[in-house]
SETI-860899 format. One line per 10 residues: number of its first residue (from 1); their letters; for each residue x, y, z of N, C-alpha, C. Coordinates in Angstrom, 2 decimals. Example, Ala and Ser with C-alpha at 12.3 -4.5 7.8 and 13.67 -1.06 7.14 Angstrom:
! residues 2
1 = AS = 13.19/-5.69/7.80/12.30/-4.50/7.80/13.20/-3.30/7.80  12.85/-2.25/7.08/13.67/-1.06/7.14/12.90/0.03/7.87 $
***
This chain:
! residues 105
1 = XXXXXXXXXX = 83.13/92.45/176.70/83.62/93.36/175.69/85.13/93.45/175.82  85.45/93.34/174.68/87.10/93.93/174.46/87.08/95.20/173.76  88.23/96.09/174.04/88.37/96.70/173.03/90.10/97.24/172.84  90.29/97.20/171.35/91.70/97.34/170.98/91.54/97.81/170.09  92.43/98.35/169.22/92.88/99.42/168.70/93.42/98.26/166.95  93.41/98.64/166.17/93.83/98.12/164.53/95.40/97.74/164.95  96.01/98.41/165.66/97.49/98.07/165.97/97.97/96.87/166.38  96.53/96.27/167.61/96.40/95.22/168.40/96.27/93.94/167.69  95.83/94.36/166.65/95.54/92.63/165.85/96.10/91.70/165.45  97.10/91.83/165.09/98.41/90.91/165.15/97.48/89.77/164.17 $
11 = XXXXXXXXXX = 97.68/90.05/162.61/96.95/89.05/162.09/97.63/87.83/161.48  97.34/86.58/161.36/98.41/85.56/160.64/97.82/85.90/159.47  98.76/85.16/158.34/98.48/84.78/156.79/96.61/84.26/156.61  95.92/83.57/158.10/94.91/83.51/157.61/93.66/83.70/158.27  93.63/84.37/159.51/92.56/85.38/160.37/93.08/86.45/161.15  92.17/87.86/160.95/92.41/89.05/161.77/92.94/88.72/162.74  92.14/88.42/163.95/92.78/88.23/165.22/93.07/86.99/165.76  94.01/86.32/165.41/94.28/84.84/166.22/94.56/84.80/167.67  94.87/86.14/167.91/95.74/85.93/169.70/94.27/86.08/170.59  93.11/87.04/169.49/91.71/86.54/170.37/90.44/85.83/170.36 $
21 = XXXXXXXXXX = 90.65/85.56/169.15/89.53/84.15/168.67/89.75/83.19/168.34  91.36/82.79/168.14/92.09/81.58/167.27/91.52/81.53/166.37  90.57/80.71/165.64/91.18/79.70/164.48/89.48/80.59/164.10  88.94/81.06/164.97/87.12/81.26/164.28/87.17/81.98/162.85  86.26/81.43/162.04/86.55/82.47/160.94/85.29/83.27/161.02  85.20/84.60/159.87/83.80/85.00/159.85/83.04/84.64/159.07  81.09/84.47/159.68/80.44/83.57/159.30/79.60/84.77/158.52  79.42/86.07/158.42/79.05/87.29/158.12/79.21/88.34/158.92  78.52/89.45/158.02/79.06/90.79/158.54/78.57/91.73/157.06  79.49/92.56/157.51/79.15/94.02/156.67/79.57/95.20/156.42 $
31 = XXXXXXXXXX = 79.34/96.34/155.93/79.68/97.68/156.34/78.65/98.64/156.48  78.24/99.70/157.94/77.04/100.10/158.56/77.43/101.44/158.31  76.85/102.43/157.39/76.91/103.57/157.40/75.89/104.78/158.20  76.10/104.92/159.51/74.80/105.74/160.68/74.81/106.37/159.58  73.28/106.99/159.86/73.09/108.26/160.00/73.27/109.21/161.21  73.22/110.73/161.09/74.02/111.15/162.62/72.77/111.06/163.54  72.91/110.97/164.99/72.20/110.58/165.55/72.15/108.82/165.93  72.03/108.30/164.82/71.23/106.85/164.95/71.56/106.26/165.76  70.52/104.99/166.23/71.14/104.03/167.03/70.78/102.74/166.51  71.91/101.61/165.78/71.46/100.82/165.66/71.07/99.68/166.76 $
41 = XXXXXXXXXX = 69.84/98.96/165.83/69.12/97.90/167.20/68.10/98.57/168.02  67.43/99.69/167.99/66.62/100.14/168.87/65.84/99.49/169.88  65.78/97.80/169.49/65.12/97.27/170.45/64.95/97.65/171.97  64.42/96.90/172.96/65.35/96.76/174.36/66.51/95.85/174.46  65.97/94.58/173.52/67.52/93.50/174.05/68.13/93.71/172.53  69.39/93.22/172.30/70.30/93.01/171.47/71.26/91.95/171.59  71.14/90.80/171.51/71.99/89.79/171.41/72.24/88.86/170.65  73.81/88.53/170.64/73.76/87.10/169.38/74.82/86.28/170.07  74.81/85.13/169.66/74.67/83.44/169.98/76.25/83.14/170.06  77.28/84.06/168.87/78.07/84.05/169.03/78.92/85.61/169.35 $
51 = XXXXXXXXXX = 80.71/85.46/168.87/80.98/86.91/169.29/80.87/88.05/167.79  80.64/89.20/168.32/81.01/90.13/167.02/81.85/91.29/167.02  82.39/91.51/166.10/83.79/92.25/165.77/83.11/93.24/165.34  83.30/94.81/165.98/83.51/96.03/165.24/84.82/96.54/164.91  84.77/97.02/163.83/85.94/97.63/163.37/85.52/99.37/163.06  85.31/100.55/163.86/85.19/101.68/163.48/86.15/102.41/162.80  85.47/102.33/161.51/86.40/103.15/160.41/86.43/105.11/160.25  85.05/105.53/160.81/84.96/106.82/160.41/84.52/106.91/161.75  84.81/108.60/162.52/83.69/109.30/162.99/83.80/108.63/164.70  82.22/108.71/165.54/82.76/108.69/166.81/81.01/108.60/167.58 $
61 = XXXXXXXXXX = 81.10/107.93/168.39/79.66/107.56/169.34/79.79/106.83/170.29  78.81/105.92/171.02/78.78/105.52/172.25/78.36/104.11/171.72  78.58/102.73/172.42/78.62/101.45/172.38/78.26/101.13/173.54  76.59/101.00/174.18/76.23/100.53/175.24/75.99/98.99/175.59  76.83/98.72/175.86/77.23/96.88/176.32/76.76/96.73/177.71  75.41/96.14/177.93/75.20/95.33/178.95/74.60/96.66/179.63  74.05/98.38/179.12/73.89/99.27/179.97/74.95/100.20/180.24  76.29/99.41/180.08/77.28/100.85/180.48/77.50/101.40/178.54  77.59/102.80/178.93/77.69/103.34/178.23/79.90/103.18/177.39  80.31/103.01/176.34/81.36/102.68/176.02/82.23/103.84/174.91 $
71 = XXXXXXXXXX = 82.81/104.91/174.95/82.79/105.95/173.43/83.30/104.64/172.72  82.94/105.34/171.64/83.94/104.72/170.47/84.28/106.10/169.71  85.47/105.67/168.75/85.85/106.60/167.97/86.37/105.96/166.65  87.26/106.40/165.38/87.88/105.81/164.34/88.77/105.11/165.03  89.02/104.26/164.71/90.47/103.12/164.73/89.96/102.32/165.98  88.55/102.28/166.51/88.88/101.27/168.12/88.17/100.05/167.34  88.24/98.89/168.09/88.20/97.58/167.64/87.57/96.80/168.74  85.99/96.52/168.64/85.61/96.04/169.83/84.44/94.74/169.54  85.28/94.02/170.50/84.69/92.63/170.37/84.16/92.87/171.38  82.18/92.60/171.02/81.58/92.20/172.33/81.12/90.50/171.72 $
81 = XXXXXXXXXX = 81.11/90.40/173.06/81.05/88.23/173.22/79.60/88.07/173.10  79.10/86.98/173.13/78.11/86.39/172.66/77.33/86.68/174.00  75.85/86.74/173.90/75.28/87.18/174.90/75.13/88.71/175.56  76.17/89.28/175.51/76.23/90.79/175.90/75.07/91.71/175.21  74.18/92.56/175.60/73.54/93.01/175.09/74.64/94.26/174.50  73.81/94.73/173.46/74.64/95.98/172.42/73.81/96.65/171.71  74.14/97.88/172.05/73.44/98.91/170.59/74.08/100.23/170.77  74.64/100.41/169.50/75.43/101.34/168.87/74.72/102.90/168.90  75.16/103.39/168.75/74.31/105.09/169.26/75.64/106.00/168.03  75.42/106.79/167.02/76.02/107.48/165.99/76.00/108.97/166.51 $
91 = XXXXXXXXXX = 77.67/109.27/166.51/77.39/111.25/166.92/76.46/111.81/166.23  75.89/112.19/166.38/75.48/113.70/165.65/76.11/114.33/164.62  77.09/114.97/165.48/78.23/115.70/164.23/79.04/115.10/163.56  79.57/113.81/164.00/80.64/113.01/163.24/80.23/111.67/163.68  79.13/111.61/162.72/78.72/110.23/161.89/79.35/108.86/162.00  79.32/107.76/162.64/80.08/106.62/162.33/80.08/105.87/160.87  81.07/105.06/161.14/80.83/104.01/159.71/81.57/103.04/160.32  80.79/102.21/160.77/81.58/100.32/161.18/81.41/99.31/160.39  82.27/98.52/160.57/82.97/97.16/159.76/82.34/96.24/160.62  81.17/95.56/160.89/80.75/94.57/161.56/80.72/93.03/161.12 $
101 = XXXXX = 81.46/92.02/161.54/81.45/90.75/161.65/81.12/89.58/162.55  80.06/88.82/162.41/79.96/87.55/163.24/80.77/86.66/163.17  81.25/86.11/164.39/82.11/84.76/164.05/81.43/83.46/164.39  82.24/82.41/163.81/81.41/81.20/164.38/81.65/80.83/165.39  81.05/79.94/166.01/80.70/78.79/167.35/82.39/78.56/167.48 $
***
């Protein structure tokens, strides 16, 4: 897991973050509106093949990567890598809303 801040991104003319994925573009993604409470992924495992980009736009919760527990809040920016298990957990009182993207191979 990384995590940085919208400030950190340093984007060229033609991907968000070049200084941490170079050249990958995104292969999909979305925008995830919790409900309060929620956790997306309820499974036990959560993993994908490549890395994925959150971008938290609203609000504030916990990002458990691999078991440790991670806050998040508006404006953090967290790349977990391929393989890492993940699932998102939504405050209660202040609701998330993330910007989620897969990148390619």
């Amino acid at each position: 897991m990384k995590r940085l801040t919208l400030a950190d991104l340093n984007p060229n003319e033609s991907v968000l973050m070049p200084d941490l994925l170079g050249d990958k573009r995104i292969t999909g993604g979305g925008l995830y509106v919790f409900k309060p409470g929620e956790t997306a992924h309820p499974e036990p495992r959560h993993v994908h093949d490549v890395a994925e980009v959150f971008i938290f736009v609203q609000g504030k919760g916990v990002l458990p990567i691999d078991g440790v527990d991670h806050p998040i809040q508006t404006g953090d920016v967290i790349v977990v890598e391929a393989g890492e298990d993940h699932h998102t957990r939504s405050s209660v009182d202040d609701p998330l809303v993330a910007a989620w993207y897969l990148m390619e191979l």
